[in-house]
N, C-alpha and C positions, 0 to 999 in steps of 0.2 A: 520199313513196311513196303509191303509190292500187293500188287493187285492178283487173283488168282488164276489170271489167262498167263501168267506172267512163269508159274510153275511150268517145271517142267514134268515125264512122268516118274515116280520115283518119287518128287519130293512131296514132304507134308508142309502143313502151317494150321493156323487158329485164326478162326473167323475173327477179326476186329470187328470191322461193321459192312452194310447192307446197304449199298446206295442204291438210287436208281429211282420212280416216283410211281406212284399211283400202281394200277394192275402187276405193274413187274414188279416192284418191291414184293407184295403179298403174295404172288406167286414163288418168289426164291423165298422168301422168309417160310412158307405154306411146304416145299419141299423141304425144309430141313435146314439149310443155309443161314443159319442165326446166328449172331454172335458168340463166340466160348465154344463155337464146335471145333471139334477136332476134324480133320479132311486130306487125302491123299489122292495126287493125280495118280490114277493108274497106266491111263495111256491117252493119247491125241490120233485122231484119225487123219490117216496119209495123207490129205490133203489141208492139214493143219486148224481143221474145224469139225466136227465136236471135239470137245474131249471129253475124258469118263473117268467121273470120281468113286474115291469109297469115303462118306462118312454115314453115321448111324447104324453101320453093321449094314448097308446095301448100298448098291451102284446107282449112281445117278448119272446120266448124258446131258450136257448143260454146251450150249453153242458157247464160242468166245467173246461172241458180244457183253452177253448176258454175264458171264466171268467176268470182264473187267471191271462192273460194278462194287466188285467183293474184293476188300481189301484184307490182305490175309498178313498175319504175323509168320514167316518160317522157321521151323524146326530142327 
């Protein structure tokens, strides 16, 4: 397992679990980030922070901090 800062763009994985405590957990769990989701890096911004997902049929912009909380299974 790897964390989802850790994807590159191109690849996919399945949300394992949602770490992180208080306000930030509920907010990535609140965007869609729950475990059994499906999720693909689209791309990483040229200076290697955002990056920009597709899961639930829309794009989400998520910083890399906030990704390394999300441990993701690859596909």
């Amino acid at each position: 397992m790897s964390t989802l800062d850790s994807l590159v763009p191109g690849e996919s994985g399945i949300i394992v679990s949602v770490g992180g405590s208080g306000a930030l957990r509920h907010r990535l769990l609140d965007m869609g980030l729950t475990p059994r989701t499906a999720v693909r890096v689209e791309r990483i911004a040229p200076m290697g922070d955002p990056m920009e997902l597709y899961l639930r049929g829309y794009r989400l912009t998520l910083r890399k901090e906030d990704a390394s909380k999300i441990e993701v299974e690859k596909r």
